[in-house]
N, C-alpha and C positions, 0 to 999 in steps of 0.2 A: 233386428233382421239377422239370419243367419248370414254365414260369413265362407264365399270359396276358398275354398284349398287353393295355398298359392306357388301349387308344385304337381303337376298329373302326372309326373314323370314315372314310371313304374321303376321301384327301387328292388334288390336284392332281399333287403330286410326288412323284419315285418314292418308293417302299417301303425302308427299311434291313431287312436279313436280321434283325435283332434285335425286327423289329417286325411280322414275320411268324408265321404259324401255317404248321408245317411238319407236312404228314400222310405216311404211309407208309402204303402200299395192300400188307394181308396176307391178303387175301380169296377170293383162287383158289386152285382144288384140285391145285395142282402136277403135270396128270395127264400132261405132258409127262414130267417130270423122277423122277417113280416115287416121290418122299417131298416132306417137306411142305420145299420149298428156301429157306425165309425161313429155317431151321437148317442147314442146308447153311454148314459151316465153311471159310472159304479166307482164307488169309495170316494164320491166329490167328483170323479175326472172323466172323461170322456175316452173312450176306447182309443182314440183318436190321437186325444190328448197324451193316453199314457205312452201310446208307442214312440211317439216325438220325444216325450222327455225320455224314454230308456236312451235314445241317440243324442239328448243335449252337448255334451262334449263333443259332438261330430264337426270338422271343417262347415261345412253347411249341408241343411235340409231340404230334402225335396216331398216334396206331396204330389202322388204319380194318381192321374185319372179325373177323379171329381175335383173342384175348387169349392173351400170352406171359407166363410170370413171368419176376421179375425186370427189365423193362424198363424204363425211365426214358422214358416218355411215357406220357398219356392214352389209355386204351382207348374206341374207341367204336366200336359195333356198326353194323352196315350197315340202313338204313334200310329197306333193300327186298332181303332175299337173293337172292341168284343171279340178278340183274340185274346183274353184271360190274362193271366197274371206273367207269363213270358213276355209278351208284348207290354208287358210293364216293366219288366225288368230291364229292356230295348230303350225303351223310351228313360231309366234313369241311368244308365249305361252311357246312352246319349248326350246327357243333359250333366253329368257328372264333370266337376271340375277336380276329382281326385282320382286317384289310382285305384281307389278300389270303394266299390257301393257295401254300402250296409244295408241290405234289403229288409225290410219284415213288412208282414200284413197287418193291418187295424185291427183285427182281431185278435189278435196274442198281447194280453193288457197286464201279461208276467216277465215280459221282458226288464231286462236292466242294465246299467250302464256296465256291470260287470262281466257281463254272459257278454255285449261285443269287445269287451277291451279280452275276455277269453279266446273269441274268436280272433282277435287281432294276430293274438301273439303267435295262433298257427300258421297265421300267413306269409307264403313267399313266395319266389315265382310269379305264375300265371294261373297256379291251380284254385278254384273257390275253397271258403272253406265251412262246414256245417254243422251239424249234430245228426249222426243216424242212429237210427231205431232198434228197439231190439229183434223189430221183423222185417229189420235191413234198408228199409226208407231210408233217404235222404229227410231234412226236413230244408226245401228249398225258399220256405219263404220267412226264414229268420236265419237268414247265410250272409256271407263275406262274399262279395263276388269281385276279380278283377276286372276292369272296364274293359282289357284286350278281350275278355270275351265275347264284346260288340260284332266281333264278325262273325262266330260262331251262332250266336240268339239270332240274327238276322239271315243268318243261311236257312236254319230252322223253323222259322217264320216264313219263309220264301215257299219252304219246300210243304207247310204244313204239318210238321211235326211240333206238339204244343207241351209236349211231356217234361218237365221239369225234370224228373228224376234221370231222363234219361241224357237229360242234357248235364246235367253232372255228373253221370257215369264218364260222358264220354269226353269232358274235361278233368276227370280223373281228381275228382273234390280231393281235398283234404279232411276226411271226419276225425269226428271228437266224439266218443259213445254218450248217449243220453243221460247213461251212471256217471260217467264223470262231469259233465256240464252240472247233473241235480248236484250232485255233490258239493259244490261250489257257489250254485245259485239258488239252490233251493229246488224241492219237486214239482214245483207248481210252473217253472220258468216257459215252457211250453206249450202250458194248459191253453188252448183256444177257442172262441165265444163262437157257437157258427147259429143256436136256436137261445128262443127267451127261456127254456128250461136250462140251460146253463149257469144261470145265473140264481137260480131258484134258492140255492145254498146260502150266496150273499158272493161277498170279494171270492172269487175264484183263486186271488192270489194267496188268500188264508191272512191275511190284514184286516 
């Protein structure tokens, strides 16, 4: 069983991966991809699968939305259904026994323990921290988030604004350029399954 962070206290300095709460968003209805693709098998592993293990060194794991057997993280339900992936980040926000959530989606199966301990190190404050794009995105659903921003996700929720991007604009993210994260983790660290022609190729992650 994973294991809580025995400190939520928000420090000055960065965050260690070990001392993080690491969530996995399993909450949308895959209507791209025609089945539910957090089971979607590739390289042996389940999409599912792989995203838990990029966060294995995390304080403990959350599995935000659906509930899987067999998984080795915390199940916790979505606080507000089908309010998308904000209201999942609400619910591990909530549910977090550490200072800061490691977010990502089931579908980015190129993630790795190195791209969040990357992320770590940018971290301090209150500010999240990400990888943005070269056509100026956020990528908000493989981010560092700090838990204080439980009042701001839930003011946004209230008011009906669901925009991710816009909700780290206006917590003033911390980014990391997309070049420099590939650089370090490889080009593929990004790459995301959303149809069954994604996969056509073989490992997405080039493995």
């Amino acid at each position: 069983m994973t294991r809580p962070p025995t400190d939520a206290t928000q420090t000055s300095g960065p965050p260690v991966l070990e001392e993080v709460t690491g969530a996995v968003l399993c909450g949308g209805r895959s209507q791209r991809f025609g089945s539910d693709k957090a089971l979607q098998v590739v390289g042996g592993r389940t999409l599912l699968a792989r995203a838990l293990d990029s966060l294995a060194p995390a304080g403990e794991r959350l599995l935000v939305g659906r509930a899987y057997v067999g998984v080795d993280a915390r199940h916790v339900p979505d606080l507000r259904p089908g309010l998308g992936p904000l209201a999942g980040l609400e619910a591990a926000l909530h549910a977090a026994g550490g200072a800061w959530v490691a977010l990502a989606a089931c579908d980015l199966p190129c993630l790795s323990t190195a791209y969040w301990r990357l992320l770590c190190a940018q971290a301090s404050g209150e500010r999240p921290v990400c990888v943005r794009h070269p056509n100026g995105d956020f990528e908000p659903l493989a981010a560092l988030y700090p838990r204080s921003a439980l009042r701001a996700v839930a003011a946004r929720l209230d008011a009906g604004e669901l925009d991710l991007q816009a909700l780290l604009a206006a917590l003033d993210a911390r980014s990391l350029s997309a070049a420099e994260v590939e650089s370090v983790c490889g080009p593929a660290v990004l790459r995301n399954v959303n149809r069954p022609r994604d996969l056509l190729a073989g490992d997405p992650c080039g493995a």
